[in-house]
N, CA, C, O and CB atoms as a CASP TS submission, in Angstrom:
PFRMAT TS
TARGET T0000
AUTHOR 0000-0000-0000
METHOD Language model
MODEL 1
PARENT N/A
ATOM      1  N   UNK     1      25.425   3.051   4.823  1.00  0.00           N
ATOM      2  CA  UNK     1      24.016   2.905   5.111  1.00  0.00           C
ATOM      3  C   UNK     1      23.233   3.179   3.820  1.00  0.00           C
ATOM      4  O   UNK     1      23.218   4.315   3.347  1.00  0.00           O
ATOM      5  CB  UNK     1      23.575   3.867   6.264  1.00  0.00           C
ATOM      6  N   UNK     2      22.562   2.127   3.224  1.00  0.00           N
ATOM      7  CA  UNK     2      21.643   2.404   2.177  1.00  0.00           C
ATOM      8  C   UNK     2      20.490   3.500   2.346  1.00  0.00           C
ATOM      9  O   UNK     2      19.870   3.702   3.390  1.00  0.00           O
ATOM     10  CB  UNK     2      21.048   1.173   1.891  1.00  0.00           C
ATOM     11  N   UNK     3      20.325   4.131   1.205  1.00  0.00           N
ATOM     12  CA  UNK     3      20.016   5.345   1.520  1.00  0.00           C
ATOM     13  C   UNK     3      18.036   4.991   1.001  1.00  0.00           C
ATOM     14  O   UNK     3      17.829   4.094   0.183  1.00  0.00           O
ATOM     15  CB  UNK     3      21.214   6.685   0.515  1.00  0.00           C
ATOM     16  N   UNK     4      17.170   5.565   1.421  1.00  0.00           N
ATOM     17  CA  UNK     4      15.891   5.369   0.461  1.00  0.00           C
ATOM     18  C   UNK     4      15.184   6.140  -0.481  1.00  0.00           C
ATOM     19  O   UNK     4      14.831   7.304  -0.293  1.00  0.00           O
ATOM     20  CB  UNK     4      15.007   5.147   1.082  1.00  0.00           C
ATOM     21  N   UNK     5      14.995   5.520  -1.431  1.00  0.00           N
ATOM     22  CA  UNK     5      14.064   6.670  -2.707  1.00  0.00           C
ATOM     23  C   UNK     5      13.153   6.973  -2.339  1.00  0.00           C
ATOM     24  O   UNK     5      12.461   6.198  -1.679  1.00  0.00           O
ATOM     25  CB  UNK     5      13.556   6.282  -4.076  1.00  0.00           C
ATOM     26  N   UNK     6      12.747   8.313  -2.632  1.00  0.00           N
ATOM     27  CA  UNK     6      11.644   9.088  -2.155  1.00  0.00           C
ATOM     28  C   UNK     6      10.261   8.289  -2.549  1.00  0.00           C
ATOM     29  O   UNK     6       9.195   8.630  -2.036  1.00  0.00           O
ATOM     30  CB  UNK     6      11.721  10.597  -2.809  1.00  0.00           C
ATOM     31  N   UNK     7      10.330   7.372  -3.345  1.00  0.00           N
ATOM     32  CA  UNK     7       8.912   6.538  -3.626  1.00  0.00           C
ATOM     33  C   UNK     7       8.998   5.301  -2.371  1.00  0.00           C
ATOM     34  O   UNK     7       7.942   4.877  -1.900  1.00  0.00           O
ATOM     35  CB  UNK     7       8.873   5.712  -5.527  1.00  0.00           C
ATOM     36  N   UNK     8      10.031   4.892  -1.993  1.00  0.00           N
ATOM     37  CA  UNK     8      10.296   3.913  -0.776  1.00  0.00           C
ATOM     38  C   UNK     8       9.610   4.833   0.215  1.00  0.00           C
ATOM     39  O   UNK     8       8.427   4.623   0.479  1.00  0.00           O
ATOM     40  CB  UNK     8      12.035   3.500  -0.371  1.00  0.00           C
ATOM     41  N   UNK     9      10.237   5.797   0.759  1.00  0.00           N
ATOM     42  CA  UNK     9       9.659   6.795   1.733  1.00  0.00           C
ATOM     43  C   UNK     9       8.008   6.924   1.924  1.00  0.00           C
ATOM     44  O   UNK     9       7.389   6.460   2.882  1.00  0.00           O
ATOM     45  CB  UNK     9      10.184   8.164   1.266  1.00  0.00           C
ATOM     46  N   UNK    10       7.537   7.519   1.010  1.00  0.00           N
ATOM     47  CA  UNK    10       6.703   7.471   0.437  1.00  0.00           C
ATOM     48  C   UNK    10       5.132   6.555   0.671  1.00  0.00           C
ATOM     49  O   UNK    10       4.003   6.814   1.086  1.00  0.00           O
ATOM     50  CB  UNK    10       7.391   7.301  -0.416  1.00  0.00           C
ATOM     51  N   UNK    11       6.025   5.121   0.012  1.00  0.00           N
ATOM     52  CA  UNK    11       5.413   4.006   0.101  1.00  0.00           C
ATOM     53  C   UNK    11       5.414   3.563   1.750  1.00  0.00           C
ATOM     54  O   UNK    11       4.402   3.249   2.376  1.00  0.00           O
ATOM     55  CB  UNK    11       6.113   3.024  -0.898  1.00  0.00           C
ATOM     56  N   UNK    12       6.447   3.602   2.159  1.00  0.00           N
ATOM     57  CA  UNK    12       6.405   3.186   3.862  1.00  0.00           C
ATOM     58  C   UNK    12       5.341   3.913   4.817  1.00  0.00           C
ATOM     59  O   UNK    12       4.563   3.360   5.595  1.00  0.00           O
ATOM     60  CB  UNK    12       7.908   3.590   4.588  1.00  0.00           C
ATOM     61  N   UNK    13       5.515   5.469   4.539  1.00  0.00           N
ATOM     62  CA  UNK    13       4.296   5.895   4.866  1.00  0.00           C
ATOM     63  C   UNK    13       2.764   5.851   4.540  1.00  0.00           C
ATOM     64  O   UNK    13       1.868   5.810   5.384  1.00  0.00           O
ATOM     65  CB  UNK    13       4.504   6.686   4.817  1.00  0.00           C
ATOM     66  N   UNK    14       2.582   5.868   2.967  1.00  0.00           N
ATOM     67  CA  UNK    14       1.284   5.185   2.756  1.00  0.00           C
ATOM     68  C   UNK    14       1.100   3.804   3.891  1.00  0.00           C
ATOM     69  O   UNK    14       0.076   3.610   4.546  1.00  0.00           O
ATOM     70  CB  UNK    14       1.267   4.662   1.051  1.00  0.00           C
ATOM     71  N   UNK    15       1.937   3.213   3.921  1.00  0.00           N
ATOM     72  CA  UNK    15       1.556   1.330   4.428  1.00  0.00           C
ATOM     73  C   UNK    15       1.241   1.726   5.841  1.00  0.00           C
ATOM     74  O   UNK    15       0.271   1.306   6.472  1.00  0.00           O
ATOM     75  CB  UNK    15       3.176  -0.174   4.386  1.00  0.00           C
ATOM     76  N   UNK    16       2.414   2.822   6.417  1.00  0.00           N
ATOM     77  CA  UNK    16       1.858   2.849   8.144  1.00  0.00           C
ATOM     78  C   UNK    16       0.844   3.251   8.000  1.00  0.00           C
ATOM     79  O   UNK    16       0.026   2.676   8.718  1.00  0.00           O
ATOM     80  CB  UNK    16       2.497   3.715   9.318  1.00  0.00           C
ATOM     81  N   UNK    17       0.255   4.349   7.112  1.00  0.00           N
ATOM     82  CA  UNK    17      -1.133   5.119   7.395  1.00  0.00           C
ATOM     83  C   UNK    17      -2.315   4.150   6.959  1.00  0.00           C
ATOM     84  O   UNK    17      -3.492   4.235   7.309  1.00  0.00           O
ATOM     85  CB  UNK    17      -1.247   6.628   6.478  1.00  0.00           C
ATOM     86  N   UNK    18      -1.685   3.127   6.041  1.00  0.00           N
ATOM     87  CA  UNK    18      -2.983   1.877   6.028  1.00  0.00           C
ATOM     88  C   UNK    18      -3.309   1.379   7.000  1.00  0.00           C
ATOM     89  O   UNK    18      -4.502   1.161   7.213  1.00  0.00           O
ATOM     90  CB  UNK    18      -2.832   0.698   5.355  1.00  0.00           C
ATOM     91  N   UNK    19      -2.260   1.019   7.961  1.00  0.00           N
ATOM     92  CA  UNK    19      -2.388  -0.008   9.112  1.00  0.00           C
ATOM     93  C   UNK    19      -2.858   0.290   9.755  1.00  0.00           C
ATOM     94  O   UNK    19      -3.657  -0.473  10.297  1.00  0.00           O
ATOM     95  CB  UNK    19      -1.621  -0.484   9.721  1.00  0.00           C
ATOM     96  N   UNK    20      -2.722   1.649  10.195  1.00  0.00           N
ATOM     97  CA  UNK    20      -3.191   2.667  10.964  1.00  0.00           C
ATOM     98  C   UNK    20      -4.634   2.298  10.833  1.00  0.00           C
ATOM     99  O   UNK    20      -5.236   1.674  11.707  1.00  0.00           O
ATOM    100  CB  UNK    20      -2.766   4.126  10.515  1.00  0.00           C
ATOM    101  N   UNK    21      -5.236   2.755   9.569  1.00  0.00           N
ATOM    102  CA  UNK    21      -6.415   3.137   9.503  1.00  0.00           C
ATOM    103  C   UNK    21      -6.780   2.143   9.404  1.00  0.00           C
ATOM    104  O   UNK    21      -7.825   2.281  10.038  1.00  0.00           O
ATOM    105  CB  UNK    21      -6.827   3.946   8.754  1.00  0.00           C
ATOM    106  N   UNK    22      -6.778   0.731   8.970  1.00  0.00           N
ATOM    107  CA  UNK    22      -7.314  -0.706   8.930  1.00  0.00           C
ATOM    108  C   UNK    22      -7.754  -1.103  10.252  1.00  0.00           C
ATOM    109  O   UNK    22      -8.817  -1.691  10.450  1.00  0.00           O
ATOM    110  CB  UNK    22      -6.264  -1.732   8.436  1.00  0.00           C
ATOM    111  N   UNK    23      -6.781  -0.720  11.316  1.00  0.00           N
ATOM    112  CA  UNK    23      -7.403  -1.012  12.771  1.00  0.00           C
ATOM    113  C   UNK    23      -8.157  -0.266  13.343  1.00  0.00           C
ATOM    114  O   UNK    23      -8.934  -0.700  14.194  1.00  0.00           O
ATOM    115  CB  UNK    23      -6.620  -1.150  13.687  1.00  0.00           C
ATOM    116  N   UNK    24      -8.094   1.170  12.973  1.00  0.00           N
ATOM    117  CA  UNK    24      -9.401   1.724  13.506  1.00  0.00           C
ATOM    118  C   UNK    24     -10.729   1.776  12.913  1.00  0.00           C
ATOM    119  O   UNK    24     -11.762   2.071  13.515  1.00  0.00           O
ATOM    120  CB  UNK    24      -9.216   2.876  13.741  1.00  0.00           C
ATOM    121  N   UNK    25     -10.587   1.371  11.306  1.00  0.00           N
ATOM    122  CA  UNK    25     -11.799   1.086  10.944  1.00  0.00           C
ATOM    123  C   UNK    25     -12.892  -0.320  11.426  1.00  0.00           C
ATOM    124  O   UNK    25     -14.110  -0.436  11.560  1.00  0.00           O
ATOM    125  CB  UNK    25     -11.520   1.113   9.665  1.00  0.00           C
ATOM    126  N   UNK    26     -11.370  -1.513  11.629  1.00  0.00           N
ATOM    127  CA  UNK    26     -11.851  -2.496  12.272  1.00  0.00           C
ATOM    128  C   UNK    26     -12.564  -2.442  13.790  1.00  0.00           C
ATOM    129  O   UNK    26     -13.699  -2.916  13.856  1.00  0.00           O
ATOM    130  CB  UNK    26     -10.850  -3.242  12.240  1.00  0.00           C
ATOM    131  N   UNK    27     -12.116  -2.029  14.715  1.00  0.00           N
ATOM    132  CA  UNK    27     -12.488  -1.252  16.036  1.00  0.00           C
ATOM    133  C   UNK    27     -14.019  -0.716  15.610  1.00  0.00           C
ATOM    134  O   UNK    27     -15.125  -1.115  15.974  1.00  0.00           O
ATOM    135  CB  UNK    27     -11.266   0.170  16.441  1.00  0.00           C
ATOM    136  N   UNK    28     -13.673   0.226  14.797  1.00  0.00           N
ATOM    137  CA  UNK    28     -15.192   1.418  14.844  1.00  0.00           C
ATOM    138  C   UNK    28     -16.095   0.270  14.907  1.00  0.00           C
ATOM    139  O   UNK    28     -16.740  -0.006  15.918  1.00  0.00           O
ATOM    140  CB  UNK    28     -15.640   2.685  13.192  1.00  0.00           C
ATOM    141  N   UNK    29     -16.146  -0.552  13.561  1.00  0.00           N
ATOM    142  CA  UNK    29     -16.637  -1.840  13.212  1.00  0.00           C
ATOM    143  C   UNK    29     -17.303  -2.570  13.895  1.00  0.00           C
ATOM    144  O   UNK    29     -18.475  -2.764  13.573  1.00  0.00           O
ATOM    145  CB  UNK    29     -15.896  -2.507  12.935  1.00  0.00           C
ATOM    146  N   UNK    30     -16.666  -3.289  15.220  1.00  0.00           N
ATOM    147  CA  UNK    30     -16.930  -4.054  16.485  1.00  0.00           C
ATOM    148  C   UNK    30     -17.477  -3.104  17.304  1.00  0.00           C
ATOM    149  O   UNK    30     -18.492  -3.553  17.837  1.00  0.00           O
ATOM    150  CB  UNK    30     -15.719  -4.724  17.150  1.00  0.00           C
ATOM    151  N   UNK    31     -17.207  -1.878  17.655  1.00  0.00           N
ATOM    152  CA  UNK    31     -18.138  -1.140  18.235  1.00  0.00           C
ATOM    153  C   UNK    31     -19.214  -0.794  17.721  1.00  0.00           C
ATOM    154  O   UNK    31     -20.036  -0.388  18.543  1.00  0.00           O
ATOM    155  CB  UNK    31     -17.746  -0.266  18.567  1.00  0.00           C
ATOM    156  N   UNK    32     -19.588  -0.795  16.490  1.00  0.00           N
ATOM    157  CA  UNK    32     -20.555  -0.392  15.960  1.00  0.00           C
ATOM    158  C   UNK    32     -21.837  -1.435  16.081  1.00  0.00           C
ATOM    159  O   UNK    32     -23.022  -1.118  16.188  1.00  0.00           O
ATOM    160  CB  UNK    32     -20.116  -0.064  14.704  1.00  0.00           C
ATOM    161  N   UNK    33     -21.186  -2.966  16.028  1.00  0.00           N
ATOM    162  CA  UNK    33     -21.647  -4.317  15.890  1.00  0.00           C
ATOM    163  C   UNK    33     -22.273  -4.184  17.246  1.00  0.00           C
ATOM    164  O   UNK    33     -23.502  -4.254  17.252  1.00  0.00           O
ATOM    165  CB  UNK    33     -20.514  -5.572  15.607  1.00  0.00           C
ATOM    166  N   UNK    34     -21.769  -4.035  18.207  1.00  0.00           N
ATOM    167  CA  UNK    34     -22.090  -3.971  19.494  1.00  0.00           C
ATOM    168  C   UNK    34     -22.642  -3.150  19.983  1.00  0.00           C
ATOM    169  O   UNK    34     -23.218  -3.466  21.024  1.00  0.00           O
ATOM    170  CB  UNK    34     -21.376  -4.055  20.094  1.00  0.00           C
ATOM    171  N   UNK    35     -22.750  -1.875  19.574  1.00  0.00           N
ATOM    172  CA  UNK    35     -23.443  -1.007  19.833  1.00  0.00           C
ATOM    173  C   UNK    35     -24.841  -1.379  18.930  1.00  0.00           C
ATOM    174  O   UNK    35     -25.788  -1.187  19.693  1.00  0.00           O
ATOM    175  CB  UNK    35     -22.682   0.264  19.611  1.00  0.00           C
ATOM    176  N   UNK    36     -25.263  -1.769  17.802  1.00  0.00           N
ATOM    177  CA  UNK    36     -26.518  -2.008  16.765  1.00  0.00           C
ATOM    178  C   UNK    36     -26.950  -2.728  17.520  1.00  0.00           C
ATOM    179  O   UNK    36     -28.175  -2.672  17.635  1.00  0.00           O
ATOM    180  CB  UNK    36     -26.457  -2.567  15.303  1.00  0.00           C
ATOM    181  N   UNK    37     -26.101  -3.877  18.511  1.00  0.00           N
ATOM    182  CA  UNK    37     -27.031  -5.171  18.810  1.00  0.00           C
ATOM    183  C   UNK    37     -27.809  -4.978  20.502  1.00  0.00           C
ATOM    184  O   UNK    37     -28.732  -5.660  20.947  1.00  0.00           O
ATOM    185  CB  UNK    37     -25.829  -6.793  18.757  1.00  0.00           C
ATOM    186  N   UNK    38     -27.098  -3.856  21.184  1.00  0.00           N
ATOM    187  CA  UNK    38     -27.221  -3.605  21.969  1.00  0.00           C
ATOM    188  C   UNK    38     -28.691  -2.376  22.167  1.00  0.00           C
ATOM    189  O   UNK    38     -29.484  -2.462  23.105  1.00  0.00           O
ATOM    190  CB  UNK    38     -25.963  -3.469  22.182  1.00  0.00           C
ATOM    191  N   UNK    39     -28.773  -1.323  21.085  1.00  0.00           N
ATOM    192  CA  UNK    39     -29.296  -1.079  20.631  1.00  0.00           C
ATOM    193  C   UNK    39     -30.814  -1.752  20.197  1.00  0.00           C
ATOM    194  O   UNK    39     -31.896  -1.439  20.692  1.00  0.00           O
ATOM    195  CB  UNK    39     -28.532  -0.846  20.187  1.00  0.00           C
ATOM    196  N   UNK    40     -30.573  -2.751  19.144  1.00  0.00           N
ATOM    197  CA  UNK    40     -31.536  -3.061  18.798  1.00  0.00           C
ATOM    198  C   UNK    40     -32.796  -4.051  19.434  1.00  0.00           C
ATOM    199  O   UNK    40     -33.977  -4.212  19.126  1.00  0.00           O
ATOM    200  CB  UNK    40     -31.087  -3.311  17.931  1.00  0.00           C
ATOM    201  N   UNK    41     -31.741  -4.720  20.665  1.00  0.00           N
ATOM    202  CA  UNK    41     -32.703  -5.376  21.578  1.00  0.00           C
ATOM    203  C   UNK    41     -33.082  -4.437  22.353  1.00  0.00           C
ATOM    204  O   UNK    41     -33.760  -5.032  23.191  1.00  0.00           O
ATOM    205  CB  UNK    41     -32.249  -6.489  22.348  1.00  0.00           C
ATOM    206  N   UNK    42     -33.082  -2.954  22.711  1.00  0.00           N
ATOM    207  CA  UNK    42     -33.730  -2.176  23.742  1.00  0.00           C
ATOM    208  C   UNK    42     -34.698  -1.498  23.026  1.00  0.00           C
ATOM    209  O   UNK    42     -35.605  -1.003  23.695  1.00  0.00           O
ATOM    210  CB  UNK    42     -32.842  -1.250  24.532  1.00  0.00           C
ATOM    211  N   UNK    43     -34.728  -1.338  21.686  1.00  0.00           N
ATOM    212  CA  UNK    43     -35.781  -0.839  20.547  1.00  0.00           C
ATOM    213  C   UNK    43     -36.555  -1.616  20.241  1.00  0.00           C
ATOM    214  O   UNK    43     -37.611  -1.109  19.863  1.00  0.00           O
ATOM    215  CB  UNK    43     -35.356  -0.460  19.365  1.00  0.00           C
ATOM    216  N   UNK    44     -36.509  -2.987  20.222  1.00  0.00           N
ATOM    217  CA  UNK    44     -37.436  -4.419  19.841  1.00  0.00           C
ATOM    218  C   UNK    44     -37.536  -4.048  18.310  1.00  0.00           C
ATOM    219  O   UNK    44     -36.736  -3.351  17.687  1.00  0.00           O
ATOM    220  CB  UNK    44     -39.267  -4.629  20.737  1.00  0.00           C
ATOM    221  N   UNK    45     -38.818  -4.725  17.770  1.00  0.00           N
ATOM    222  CA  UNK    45     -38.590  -4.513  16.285  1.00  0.00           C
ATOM    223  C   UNK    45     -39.321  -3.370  15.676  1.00  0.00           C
ATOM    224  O   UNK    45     -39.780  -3.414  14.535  1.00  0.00           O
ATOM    225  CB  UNK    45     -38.980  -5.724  15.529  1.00  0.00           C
ATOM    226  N   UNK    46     -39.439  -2.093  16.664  1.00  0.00           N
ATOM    227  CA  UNK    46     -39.956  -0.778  16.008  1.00  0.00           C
ATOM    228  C   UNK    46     -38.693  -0.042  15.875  1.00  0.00           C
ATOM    229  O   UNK    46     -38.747   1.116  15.461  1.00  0.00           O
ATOM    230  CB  UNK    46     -41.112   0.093  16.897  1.00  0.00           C
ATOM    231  N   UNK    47     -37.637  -0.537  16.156  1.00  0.00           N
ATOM    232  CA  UNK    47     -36.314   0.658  15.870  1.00  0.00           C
ATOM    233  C   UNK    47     -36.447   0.765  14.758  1.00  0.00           C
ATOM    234  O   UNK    47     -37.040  -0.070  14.075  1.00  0.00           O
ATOM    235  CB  UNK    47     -34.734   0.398  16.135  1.00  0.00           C
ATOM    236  N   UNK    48     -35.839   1.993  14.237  1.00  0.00           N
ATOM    237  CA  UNK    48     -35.402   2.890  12.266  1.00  0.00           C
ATOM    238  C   UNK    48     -34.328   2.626  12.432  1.00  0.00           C
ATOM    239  O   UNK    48     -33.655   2.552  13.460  1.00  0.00           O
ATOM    240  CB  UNK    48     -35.517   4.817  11.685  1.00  0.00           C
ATOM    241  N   UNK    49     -34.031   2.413  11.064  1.00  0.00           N
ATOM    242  CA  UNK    49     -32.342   2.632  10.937  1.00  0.00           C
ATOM    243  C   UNK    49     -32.195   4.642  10.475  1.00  0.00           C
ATOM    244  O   UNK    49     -32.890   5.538   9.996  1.00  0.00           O
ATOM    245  CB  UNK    49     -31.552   1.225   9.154  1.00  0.00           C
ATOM    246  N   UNK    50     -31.448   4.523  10.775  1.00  0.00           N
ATOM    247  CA  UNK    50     -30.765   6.372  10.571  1.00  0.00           C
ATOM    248  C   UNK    50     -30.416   6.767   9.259  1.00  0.00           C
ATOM    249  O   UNK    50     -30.522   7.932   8.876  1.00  0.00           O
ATOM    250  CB  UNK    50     -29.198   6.728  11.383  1.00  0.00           C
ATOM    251  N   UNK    51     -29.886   5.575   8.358  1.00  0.00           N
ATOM    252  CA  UNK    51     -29.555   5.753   6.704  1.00  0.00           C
ATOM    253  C   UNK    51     -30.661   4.611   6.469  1.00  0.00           C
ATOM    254  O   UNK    51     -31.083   3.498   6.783  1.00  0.00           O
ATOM    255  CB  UNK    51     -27.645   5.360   5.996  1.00  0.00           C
ATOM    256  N   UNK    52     -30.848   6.169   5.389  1.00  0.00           N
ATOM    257  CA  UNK    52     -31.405   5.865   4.200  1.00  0.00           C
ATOM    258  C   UNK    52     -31.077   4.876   2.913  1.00  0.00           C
ATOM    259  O   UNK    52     -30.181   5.253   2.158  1.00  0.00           O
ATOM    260  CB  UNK    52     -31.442   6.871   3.841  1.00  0.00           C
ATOM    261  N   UNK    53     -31.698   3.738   2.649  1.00  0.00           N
ATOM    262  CA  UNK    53     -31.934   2.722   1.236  1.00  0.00           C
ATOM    263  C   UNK    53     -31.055   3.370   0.096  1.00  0.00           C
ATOM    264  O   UNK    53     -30.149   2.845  -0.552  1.00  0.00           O
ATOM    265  CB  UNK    53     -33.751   2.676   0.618  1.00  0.00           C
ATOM    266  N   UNK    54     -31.710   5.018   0.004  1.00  0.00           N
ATOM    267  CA  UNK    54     -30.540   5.664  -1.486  1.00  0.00           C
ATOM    268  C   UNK    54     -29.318   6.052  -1.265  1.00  0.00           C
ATOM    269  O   UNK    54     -28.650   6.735  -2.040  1.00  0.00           O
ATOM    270  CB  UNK    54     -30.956   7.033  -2.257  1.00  0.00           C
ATOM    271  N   UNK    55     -28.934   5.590  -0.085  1.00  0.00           N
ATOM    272  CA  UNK    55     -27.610   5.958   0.646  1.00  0.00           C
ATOM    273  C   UNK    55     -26.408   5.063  -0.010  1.00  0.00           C
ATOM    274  O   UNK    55     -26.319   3.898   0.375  1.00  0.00           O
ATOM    275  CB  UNK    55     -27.747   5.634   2.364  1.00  0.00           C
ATOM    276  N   UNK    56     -25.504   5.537  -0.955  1.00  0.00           N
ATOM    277  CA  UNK    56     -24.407   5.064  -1.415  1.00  0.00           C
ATOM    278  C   UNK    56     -23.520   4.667  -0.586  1.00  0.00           C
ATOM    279  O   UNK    56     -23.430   5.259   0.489  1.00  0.00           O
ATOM    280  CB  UNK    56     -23.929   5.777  -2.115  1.00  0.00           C
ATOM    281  N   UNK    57     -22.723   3.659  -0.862  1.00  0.00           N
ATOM    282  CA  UNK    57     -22.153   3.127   0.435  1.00  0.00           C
ATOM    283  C   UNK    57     -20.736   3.533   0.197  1.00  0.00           C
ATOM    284  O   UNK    57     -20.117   3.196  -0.813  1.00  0.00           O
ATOM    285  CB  UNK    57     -22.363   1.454   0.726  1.00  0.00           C
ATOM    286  N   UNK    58     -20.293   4.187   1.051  1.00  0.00           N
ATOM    287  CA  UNK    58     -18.955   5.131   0.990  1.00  0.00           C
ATOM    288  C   UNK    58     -17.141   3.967   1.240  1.00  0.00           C
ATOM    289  O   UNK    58     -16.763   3.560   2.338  1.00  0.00           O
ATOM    290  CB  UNK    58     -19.272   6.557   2.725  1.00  0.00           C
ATOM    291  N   UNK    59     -16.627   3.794   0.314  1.00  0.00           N
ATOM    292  CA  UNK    59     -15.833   3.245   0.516  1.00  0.00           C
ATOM    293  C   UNK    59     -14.953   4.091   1.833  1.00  0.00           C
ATOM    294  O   UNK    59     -14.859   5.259   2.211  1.00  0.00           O
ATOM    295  CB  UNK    59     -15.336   2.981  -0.755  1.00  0.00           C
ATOM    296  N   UNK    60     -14.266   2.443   2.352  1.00  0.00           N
ATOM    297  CA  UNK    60     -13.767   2.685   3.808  1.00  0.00           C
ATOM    298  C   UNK    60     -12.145   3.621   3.347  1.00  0.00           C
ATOM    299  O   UNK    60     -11.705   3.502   2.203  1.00  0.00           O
ATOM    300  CB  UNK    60     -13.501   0.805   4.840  1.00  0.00           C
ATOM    301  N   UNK    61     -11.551   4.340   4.202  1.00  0.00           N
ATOM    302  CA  UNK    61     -10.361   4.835   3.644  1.00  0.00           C
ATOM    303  C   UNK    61      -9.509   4.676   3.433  1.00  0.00           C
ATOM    304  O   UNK    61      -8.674   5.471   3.003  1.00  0.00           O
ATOM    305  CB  UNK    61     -10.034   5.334   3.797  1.00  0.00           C
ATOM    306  N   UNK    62      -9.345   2.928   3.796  1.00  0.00           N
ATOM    307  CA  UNK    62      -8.054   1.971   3.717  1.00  0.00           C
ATOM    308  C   UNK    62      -8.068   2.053   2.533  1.00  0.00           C
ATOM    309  O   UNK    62      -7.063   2.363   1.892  1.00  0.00           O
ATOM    310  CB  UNK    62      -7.976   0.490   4.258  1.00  0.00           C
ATOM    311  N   UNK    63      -9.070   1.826   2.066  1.00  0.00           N
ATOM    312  CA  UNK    63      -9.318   1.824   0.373  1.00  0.00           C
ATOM    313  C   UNK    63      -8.930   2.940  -0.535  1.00  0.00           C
ATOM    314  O   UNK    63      -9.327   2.896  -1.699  1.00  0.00           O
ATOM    315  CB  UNK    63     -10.772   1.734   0.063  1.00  0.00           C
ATOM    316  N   UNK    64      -8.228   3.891  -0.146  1.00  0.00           N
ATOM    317  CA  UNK    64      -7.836   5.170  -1.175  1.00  0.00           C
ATOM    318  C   UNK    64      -6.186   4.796  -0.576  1.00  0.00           C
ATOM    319  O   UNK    64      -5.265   4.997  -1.368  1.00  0.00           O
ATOM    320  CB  UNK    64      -8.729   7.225  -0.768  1.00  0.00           C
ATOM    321  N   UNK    65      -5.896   4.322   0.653  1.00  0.00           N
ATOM    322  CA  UNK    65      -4.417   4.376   1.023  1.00  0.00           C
ATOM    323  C   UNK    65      -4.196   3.287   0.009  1.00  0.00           C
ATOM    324  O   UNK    65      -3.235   3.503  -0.730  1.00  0.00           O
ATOM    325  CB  UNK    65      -3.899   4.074   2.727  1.00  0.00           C
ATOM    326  N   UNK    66      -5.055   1.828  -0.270  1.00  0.00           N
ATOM    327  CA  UNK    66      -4.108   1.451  -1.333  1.00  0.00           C
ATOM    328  C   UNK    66      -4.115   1.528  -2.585  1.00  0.00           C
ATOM    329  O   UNK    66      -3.315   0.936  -3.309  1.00  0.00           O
ATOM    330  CB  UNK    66      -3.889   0.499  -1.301  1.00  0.00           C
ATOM    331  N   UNK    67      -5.298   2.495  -3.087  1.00  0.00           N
ATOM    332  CA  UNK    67      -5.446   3.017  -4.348  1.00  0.00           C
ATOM    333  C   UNK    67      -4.115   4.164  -4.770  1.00  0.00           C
ATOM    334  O   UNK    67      -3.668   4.446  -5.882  1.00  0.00           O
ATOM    335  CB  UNK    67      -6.965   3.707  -4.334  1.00  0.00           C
ATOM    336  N   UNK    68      -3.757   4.619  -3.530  1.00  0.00           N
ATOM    337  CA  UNK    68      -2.685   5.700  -3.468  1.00  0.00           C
ATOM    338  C   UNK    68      -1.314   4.714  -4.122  1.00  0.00           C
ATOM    339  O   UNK    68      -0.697   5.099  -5.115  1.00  0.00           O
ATOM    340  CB  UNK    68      -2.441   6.389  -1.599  1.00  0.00           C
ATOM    341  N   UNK    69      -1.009   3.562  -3.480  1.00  0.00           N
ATOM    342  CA  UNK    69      -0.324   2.914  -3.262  1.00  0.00           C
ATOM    343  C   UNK    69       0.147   2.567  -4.625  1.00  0.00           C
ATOM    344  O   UNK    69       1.219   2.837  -5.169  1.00  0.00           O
ATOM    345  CB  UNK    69      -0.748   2.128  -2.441  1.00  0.00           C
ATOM    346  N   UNK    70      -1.281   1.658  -5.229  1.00  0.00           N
ATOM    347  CA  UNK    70      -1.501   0.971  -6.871  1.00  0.00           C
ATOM    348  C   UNK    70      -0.889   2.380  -7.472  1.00  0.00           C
ATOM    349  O   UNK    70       0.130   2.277  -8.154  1.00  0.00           O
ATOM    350  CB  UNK    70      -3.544   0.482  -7.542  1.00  0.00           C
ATOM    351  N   UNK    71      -1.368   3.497  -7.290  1.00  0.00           N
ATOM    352  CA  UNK    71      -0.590   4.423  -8.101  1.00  0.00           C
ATOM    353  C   UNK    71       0.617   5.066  -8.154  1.00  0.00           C
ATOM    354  O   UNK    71       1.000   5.849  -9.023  1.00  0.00           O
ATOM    355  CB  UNK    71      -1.076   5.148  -8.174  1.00  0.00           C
ATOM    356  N   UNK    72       1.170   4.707  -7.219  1.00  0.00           N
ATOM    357  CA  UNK    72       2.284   5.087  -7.088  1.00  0.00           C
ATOM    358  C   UNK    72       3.404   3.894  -7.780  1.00  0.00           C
ATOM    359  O   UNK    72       4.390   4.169  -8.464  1.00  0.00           O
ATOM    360  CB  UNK    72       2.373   5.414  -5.617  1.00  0.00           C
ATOM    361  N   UNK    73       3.080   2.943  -7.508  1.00  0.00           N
ATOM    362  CA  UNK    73       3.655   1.909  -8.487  1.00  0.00           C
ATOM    363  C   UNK    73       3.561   1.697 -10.071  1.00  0.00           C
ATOM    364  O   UNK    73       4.352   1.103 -10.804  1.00  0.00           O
ATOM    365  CB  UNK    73       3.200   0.852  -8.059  1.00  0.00           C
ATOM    366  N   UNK    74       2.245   2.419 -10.421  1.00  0.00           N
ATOM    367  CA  UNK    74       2.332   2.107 -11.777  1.00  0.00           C
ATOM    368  C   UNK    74       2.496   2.511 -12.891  1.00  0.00           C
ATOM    369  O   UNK    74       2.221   2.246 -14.061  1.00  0.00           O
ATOM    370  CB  UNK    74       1.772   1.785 -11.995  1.00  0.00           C
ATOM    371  N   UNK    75       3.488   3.878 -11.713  1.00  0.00           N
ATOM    372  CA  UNK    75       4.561   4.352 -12.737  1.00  0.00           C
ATOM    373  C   UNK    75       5.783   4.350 -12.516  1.00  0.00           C
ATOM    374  O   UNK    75       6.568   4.742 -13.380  1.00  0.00           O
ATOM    375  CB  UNK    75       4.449   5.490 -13.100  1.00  0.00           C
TER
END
């Protein structure tokens, strides 16, 4: 039985914890879509949004699982 390197290991788990998190960010996403639109027709056009314009926009966390990933390869 071939055995796996601890960067294989590693890497397999980074990828499940991407997938992972790719679908629940997608989910939040569609709920969120649905919830704004649902929302915004019971507010008409005096609703606020809750964030603020100087509000930096926070990368999603799929995005560090494959930054993790890029680094682990490029060494």
């Amino acid at each position: 039985m071939p055995t796996e390197t601890d960067r294989q290991i590693v890497a397999d788990d980074l990828c499940q914890a991407f997938l992972v998190n790719l679908i629940a960010e997608a989910e939040a996403q569609i709920y969120e879509e649905g919830s704004d639109s649902n929302y915004d027709s019971s507010m008409g056009s005096t609703g606020s949004s809750l964030s603020s314009s100087s509000d930096e926009e926070v990368p999603p966390a799929s995005q560090a699982y494959l930054d993790a990933m890029g680094e682990l390869y490029s060494k």
